[in-house]
Structure formats: structure tokens, C-alpha cells
C-alpha positions in Angstrom: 0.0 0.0 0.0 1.2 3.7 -1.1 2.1 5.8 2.0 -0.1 9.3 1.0 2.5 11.0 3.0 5.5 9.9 1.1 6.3 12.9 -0.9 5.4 15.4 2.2 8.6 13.5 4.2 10.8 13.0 1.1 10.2 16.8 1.0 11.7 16.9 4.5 14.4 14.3 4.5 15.5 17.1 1.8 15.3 19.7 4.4 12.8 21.4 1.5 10.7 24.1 2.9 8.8 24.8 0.7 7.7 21.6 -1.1 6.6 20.5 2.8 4.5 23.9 2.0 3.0 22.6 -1.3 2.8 18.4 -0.7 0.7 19.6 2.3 -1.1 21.9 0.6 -1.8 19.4 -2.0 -2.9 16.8 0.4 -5.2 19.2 2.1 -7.0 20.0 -1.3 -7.1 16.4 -1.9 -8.7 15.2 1.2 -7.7 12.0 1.4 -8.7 9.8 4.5 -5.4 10.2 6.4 -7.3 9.6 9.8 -4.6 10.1 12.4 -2.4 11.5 9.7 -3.9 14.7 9.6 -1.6 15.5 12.5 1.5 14.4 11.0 0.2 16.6 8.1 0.2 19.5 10.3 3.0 19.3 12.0 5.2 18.9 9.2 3.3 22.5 8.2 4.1 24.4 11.4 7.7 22.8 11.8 8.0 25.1 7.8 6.3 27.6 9.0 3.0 27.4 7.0 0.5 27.8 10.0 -2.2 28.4 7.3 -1.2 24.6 5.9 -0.9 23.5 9.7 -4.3 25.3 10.3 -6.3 23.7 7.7 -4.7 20.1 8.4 -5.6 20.5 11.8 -9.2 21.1 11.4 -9.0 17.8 8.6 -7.9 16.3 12.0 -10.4 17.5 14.4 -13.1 16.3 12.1 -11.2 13.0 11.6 -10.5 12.1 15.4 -13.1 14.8 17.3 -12.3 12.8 20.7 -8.5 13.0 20.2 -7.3 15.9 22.6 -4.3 16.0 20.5 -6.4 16.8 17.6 -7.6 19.9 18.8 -4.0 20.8 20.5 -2.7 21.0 16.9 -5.5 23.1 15.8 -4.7 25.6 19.5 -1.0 25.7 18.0 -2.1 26.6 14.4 -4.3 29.2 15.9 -1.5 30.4 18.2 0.8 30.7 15.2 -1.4 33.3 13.4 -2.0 35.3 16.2 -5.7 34.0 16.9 -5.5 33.6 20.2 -8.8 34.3 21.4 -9.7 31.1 19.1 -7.4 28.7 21.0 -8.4 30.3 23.9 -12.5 29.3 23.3 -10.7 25.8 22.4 -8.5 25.2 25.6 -11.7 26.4 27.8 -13.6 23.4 25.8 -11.0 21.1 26.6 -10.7 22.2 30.0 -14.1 21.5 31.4 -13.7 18.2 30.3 -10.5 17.2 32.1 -9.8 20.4 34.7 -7.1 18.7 36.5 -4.5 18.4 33.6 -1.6 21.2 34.5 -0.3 21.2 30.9 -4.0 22.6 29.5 -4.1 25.5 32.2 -0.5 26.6 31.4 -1.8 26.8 28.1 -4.5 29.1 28.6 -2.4 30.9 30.9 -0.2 31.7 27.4 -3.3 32.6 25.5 -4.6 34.8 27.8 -1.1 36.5 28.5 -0.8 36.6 24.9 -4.3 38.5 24.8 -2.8 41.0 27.5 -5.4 39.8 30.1 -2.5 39.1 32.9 -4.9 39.0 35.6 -7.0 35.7 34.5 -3.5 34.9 33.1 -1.8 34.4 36.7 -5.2 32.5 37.7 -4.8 29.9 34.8 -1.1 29.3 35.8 -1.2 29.2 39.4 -4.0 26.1 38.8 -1.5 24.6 36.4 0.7 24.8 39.8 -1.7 23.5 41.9 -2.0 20.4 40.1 2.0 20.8 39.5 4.0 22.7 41.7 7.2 21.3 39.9 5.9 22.7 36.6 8.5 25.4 36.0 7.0 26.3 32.3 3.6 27.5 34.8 6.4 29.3 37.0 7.6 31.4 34.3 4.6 32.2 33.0 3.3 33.6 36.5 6.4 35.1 36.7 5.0 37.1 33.7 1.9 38.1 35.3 3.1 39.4 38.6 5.3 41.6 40.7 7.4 39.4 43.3 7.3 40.8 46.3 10.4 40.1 49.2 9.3 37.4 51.5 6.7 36.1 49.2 5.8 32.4 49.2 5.8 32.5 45.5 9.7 33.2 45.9 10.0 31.4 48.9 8.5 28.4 46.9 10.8 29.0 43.5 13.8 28.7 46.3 13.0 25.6 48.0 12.4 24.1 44.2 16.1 25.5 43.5 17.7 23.8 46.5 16.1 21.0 46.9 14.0 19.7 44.3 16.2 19.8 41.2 17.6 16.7 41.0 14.9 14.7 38.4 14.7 18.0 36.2 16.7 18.6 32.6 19.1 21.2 32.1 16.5 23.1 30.4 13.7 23.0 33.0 16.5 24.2 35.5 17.2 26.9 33.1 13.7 28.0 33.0 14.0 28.3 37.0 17.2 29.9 37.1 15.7 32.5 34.6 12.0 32.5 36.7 14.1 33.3 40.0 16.7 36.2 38.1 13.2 37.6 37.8 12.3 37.1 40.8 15.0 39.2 42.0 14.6 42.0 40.1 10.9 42.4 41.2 12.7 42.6 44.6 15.1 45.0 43.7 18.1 42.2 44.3 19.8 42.9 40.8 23.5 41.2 42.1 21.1 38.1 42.6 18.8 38.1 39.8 22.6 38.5 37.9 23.9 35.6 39.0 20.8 33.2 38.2 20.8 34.7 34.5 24.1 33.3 34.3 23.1 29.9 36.1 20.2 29.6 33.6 22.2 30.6 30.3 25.0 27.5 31.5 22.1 25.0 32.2 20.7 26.0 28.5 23.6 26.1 26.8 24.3 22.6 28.0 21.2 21.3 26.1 21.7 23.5 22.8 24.4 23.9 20.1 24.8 26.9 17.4 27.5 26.9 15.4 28.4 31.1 15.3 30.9 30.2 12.7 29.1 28.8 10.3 26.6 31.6 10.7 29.3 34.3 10.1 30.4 32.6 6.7 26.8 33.0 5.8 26.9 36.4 6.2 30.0 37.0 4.1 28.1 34.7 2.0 25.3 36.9 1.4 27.7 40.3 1.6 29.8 39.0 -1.2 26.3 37.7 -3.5 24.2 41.2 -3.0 26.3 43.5 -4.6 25.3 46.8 -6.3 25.7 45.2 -9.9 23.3 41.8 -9.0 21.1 44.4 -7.7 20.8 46.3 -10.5 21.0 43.3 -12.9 17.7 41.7 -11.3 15.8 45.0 -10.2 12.9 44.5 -12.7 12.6 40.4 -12.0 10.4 41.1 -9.0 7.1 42.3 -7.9 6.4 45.8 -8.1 4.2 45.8 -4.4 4.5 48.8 -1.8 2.1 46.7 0.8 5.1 44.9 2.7 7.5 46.8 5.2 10.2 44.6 6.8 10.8 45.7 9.9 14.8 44.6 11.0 15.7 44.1 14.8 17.2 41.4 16.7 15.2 40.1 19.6 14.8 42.6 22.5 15.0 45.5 19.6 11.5 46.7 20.0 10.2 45.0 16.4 7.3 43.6 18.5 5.9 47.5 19.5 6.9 49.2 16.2 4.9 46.3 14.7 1.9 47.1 16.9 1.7 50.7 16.9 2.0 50.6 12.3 -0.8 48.2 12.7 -2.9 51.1 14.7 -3.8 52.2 10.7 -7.0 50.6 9.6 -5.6 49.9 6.3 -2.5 48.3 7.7 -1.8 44.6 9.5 0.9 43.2 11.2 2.3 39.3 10.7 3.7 37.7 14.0 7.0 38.0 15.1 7.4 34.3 15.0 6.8 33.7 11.6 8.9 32.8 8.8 6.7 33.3 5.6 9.6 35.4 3.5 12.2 32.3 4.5 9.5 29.7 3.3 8.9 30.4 0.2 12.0 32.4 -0.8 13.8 28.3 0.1 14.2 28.2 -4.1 17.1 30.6 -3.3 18.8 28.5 -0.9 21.2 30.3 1.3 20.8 33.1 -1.1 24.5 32.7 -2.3 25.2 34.1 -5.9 25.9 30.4 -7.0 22.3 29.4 -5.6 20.4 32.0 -6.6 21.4 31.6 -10.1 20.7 28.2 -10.2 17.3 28.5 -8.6 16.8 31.0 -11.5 18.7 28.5 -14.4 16.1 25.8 -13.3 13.2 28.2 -13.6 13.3 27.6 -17.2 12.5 31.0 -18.2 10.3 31.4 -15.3 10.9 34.4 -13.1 11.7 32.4 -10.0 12.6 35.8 -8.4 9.0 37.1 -8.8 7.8 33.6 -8.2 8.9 34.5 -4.7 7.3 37.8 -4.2 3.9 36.4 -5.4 3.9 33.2 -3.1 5.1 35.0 -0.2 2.5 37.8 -0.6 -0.3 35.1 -1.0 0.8 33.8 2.5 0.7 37.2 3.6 -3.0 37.5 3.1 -3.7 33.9 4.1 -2.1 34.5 7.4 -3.6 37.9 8.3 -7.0 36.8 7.3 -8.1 40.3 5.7 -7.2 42.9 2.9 -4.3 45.0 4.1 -2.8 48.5 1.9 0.6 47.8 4.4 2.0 44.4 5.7 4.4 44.9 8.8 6.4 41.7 8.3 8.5 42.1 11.8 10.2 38.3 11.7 13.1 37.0 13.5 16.3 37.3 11.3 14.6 39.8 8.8 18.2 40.6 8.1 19.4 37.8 7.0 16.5 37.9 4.4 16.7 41.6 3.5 18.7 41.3 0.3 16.1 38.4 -1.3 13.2 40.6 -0.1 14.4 43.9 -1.7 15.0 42.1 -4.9 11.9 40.1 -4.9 10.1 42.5 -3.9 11.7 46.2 -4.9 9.1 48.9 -4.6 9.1 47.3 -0.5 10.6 49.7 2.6 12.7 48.3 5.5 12.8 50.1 8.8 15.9 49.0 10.9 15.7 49.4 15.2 19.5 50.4 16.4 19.5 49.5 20.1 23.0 50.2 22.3 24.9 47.1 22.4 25.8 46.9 25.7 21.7 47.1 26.7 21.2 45.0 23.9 23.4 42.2 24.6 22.5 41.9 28.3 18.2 41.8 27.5 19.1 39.3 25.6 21.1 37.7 27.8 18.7 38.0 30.4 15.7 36.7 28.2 15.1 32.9 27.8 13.6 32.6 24.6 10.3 30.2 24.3 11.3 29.6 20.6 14.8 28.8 20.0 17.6 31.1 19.9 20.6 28.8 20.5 23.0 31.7 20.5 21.7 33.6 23.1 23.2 31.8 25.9 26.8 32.6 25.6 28.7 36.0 25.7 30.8 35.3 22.7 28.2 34.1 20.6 26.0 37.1 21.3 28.5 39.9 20.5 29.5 37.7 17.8 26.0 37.8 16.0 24.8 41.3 17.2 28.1 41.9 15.1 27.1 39.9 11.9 23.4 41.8 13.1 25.3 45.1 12.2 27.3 44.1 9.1 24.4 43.0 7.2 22.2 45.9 8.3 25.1 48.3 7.1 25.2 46.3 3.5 21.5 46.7 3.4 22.0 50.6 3.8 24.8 50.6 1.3 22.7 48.5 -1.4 19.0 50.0 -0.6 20.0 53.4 0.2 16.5 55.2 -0.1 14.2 51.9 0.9 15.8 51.5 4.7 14.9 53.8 7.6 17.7 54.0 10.2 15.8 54.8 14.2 17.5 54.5 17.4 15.3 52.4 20.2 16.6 54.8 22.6 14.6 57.6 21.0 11.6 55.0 21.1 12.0 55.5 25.1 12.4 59.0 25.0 9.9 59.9 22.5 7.7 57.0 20.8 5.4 59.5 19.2 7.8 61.6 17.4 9.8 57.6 15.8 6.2 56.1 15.8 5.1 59.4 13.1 7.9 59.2 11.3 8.0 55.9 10.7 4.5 56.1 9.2 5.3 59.2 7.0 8.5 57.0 5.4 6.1 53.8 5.1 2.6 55.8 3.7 0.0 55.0 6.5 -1.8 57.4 9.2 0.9 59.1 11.2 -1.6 60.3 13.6 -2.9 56.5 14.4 0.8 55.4 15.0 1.4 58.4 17.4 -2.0 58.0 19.3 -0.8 54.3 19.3 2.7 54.5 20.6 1.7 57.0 23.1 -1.3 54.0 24.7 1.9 51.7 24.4 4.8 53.9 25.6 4.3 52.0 29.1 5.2 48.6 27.5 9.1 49.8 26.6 9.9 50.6 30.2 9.9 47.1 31.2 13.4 47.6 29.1 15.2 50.9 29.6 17.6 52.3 28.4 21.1 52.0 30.8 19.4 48.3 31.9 22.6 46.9 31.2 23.9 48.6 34.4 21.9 46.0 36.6 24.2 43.1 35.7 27.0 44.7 37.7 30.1 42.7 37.7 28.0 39.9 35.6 28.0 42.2 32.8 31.9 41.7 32.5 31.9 39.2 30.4 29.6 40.4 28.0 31.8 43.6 27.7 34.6 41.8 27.4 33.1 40.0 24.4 31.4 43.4 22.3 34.7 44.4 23.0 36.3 41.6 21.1 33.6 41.9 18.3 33.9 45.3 18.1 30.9 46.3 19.2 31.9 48.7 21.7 
């Protein structure tokens, strides 16, 4: 018998994003009876980042196994993935009533509801999940997102005793997550030399269960340095689609790409994708690594197509999928926009690119500081932070060079010190309502002094390290 799913994992044995994207597609249109399947189907489709894909094999799946929690979980993380929280919210509630004891399902509300910016029924959902768990550090650090410890609390009294005693059974990432729950914790309290040390403590533990190889990621960046040149610019300007709607937005993580995002999106006429996803990189996967090599062979075995503008049109097509509605501006905000910039302003050249520049020393240590709920192996060590901030900074500056009047340059700290005035003319240099985008970032203003300007100063002697390495990058 003829496994339906055999082109979907040949696709991934091949590490092919985007023909996971299409063989799912294709299975979805074809609605065979894959029963169980379905959920193979969709998590081959979120692993590529096609939530829509993931979405609509989800609900194949629901309909397939309607008594299969699982089943339904797939269809929460689809949701999730496209920003539809209050969806996997009404979900989770279903699921709930019928088995209210299981920790795992309240955490997850607790995320959707956070996720919603209703903290308050947030905290509720994760202190039941710790309740039924109190060893559930994933619950921890959500409350820990909810509240304000306060010194002699049982909450931190309770993260303690966990710390001393009751680590023995967990993995070096849960005692990450607790090491990062309790630095926290401490800053709440106003402890800083504390909260210090157990970022450091968490970063080792993580580190220990992750891997990134920072030199393989530099060569990519000479890599792509070396390929988008001024002449391969101008050689393929007219191969893409001529489309204002999307503005890349370039930041690495604690660079503000989240608020900007949200304060465009304050325009009627404008929507903003999630930070999480990864539409440009899924279909632009024709292009490879986007070396000069690749990209010409992606455009040899066109065979006259114009894979370039084949690009632009799928990606754009995801677009709308993903937001759901019209939109006359797309905020694309994703994670490692730079590494994409150069395939997105060819593909795609009547687009804008705003770029956040954030103080490296601040910048290093929020990161640092942060554990990440979606991988980012290279934020646990000193060296490999400065090391891509650097690479950050080298592509951004080629990105300048090459797309000189697409790329607006603005400073996070003048975010802090005055949203409204980078919030309007940020909207002015992208086309949509200026006064929307002020009114916005003024009801948001609050939301950037959870990460100041000067934070860096809290890590004391712990920030050594990191200065050392900026230093050595030459960063700072």
C-alpha cells in the first residue's frame, strides 16, 4: 500500500521548505482519509512555518478524530501561530471542562490569555496549572510574567525551595527555565547582584542542552555580503514584484520589532504578521542560502520562469492567508529579517525596511537576560552574542549601502524618549496614518519601560563578560 505521506517526508528528509509547504497543501486540497495523519500533516506544516497549511490540516484532523485531545491541540497551535488567540483560547476552555485537573492545558491558557494582555486571568490559569503541578517550572515562568514578586513572598519562597532542593529529576533546560524564573524574581525585589547571578546559572544549564554553530553563521553572512552586490542588484531589479504593501521591519530580539509592529498596525488599512513567523524564508527556500551560485541556479532551473518574482507572489499570497483580511501595508516584523533583506528587496523592490538600532551593551544583556520560548541557541553565551549582534550590524550596514532610499535607520533609545515623534515618522516614510501610529505608541509607551535604556547597568560585575566580548567583536 502507497504511503499518501510519502512525498510530504521525502520533502523533508531534503530539508525542503517549501515543497513540505506545497505536498501539504496538496494533500489538504485532496482530502484524502489520512485519519490520524492529519496530525503528521500539520506538523510537518508548522515545523516550515505554513501555520495556514498546519491550520487547515488541523481542522482535517479535528473532524477526523473529534475525541482525540491531540487533535484539537494542533488546531490551538495553528491558531496560536497566526496570532488567533482568542480562538485557541475558546478551544483550551472546551477542553478544560472536560478534564480540569490536567496542569499542561491551564498553562496553556495561561499563554493565550497573556498573549491576549489579560494578565490578571492569566496568573489565575497558571497558578492552577501549579496547583496540580508545583514542579511545573514552564507555569512558574509564565506567573512570573503576570506578577510583581514581592520580598518574603511564598511564590519566591516556593521558587527557592524548588532550586535547593528539588532539582535533582529536572533537565538542564527546565533548571534553566528556573534559574531565569528566579533572576526575575529578584529584580521584582530590587536584588539585581542576585537576579545577575541566576541569569548566568540559567544561560550555563541551556547552553548545555543547545548547540549553534556562530561560525558557520558568520560565513553565511560574508556569503550573502559578497552575493548582493550593487551590480546583481541592478541586474535583477525588474525580475520582482512591483508591491508597496510589505515593510520589513529589522531588529534582533529585545529590539522593539514587537511594539513598532503594533503601533504601524494602529492604521486601519495596515496589519501586522507575528513576530514568530517565517513566511519570507518559506517560500523564498528556491534561493537556498541566497548565495550568488544558488540564486542563479534556482533562476537557471526556472526555465524561463521568473523564480525571483515567483517568490514575491507566493510569499505575498501567504501574507493575506495569514492575516486573514485585505491589508494596503503588511508589517512583516520576523526574527532574522536581516538575513533575508537582500532576497526581499530584490523580490520585492518597490518594498521599505525600517531597521531598530539598540546600544549594544543594553542590547546584549536583555538578551542575555531573556530565555527565549522559541529557540535562539546563540543567546546563551557571551561570545556568541556579540558575535551575531556583530554579523546583526554588518548586514544591516550592507543593506543601507545596497538600498539606500528603501531603509529607515531609528535609534530604540529615541523609542524611550519619545515614541510619538519615531512612531510618526516611521508612518510618514512607510505611507500609513501618522496620527494613528502616534496616538498608538503614546497608549503603548508603558510597555518599553519594562526595558530601559542603561538596563545593562543592573548586571554589575556579571556584565563583565559580555563587555569583554562586544569588546572583542567590536561592538563597543
Amino acid at each position: 500500500m502507497i504511503d499518501p505521506l510519502t512525498d510530504l517526508r521525502d520533502a523533508r528528509r531534503r530539508e525542503d521548505l517549501l515543497s513540505v509547504s506545497v505536498e501539504a497543501r496538496r494533500l489538504i486540497e485532496a482530502a484524502p482519509q489520512l485519519g490520524s495523519q492529519w496530525g503528521d500533516v500539520a506538523s510537518l506544516a508548522l515545523e516550515v512555518g505554513d501555520e495556514v497549511g498546519a491550520l487547515q490540516a488541523a481542522e482535517r484532523l479535528t473532524q477526523a478524530s473529534p475525541n482525540y485531545q491531540q487533535s484539537w491541540l494542533w488546531l490551538v497551535s495553528a491558531l496560536s501561530g497566526l496570532g488567533r488567540h482568542q480562538q485557541a483560547l475558546d478551544i483550551l476552555e472546551r477542553l478544560i471542562a472536560q478534564a480540569p485537573n490536567d496542569p499542561a492545558l491551564q498553562r496553556r491558557a495561561g499563554r493565550a490569555l497573556l498573549a491576549l494582555g489579560r494578565k490578571n486571568l492569566a496568573a489565575l490559569s497558571f497558578r492552577r496549572a501549579i496547583s496540580l503541578d508545583r514542579f511545573d517550572v514552564m507555569a512558574w515562568e509564565g506567573l512570573s510574567e503576570c506578577i510583581t514578586f514581592e520580598s518574603g513572598s511564598a511564590e519566591l519562597a516556593a521558587l527557592e525551595e524548588m532550586r535547593i532542593q528539588n532539582t535533582a529529576d529536572m533537565s538542564s533546560t527546565q533548571r534553566g527555565v528556573l534559574a531565569y524564573t528566579l533572576a526575575k524574581a529578584y529584580r521584582d525585589v530590587g536584588e539585581d547582584a542576585v537576579a545577575a547571578m541566576r541569569v548566568a546559572e540559567g544561560a550555563s544549564f541551556c547552553l548545555g542542552d543547545t548547540g549553534f554553530d556562530t561560525d558557520r553563521h558568520e560565513q553565511s553572512v560574508k556569503a550573502l555580503i559578497a552575493s548582493y552586490e550593487p551590480q546583481f542588484v541592478d541586474q535583477h531589479e525588474e525580475a520582482g514584484v512591483i508591491d508597496a504593501r510589505p515593510v520589513l521591519l529589522i531588529a534582533p530580539p529585545c529590539g522593539g520589532a514587537e511594539w513598532l509592529s503594533q503601533v504601524l498596525a494602529a492604521d486601519d488599512d495596515t496589519a501586522t504578521l507575528m513576530r514568530s513567523n517565517s513566511l519570507f524564508w518559506l517560500n523564498a527556500a528556491s534561493l537556498g542560502d541566497q548565495t550568488l551560485s544558488e540564486i542563479s541556479a534556482a533562476i537557471e532551473a526556472g526555465w524561463g520562469r521568473n523564480v525571483l518574482g515567483d517568490v514575491a507572489k507566493r510569499y505575498l499570497g501567504q501574507a493575506e492567508e495569514a492575516l486573514g483580511a485585505p491589508a494596503k501595508r503588511i508589517i512583516d516584523p520576523s526574527s532574522l529579517s536581516e538575513m533575508a533583506a537582500g532576497a526581499f528587496g530584490v523580490c520585492l523592490p518597490a518594498s521599505k525596511m525600517v531597521r531598530i538600532f539598540r546600544d549594544p551593551r543594553d542590547l546584549a544583556w536583555s538578551i542575555y537576560k531573556t530565555r527565549f520560548r522559541k529557540a535562539r541557541h546563540w543567546t546563551y553565551h557571551p561570545d556568541d552574542i556579540a558575535r551575531v549582534l556583530a554579523c546583526h550590524n554588518r548586514l544591516c550596514e550592507h543593506w543601507e549601502s545596497i538600498f539606500p532610499d528603501r531603509i529607515l535607520t531609528v535609534r530604540y533609545e529615541d523609542m524611550l524618549s519619545d515614541p510619538q515623534a519615531v512612531a510618526r515618522e516611521v508612518a510618514t516614510f512607510i505611507g500609513v496614518d501618522g496620527d494613528a501610529a502616534a496616538a498608538e505608541a503614546w497608549l503603548r509607551s508603558e510597555a518599553l519601560n519594562a526595558d530601559p535604556a542603561g538596563v545593562h547597568a543592573e548586571a554589575g560585575d556579571r556584565f563583565e563578560p559580555l563587555s569583554a566580548a562586544l569588546e572583542r567583536a567590536g561592538l563597543i
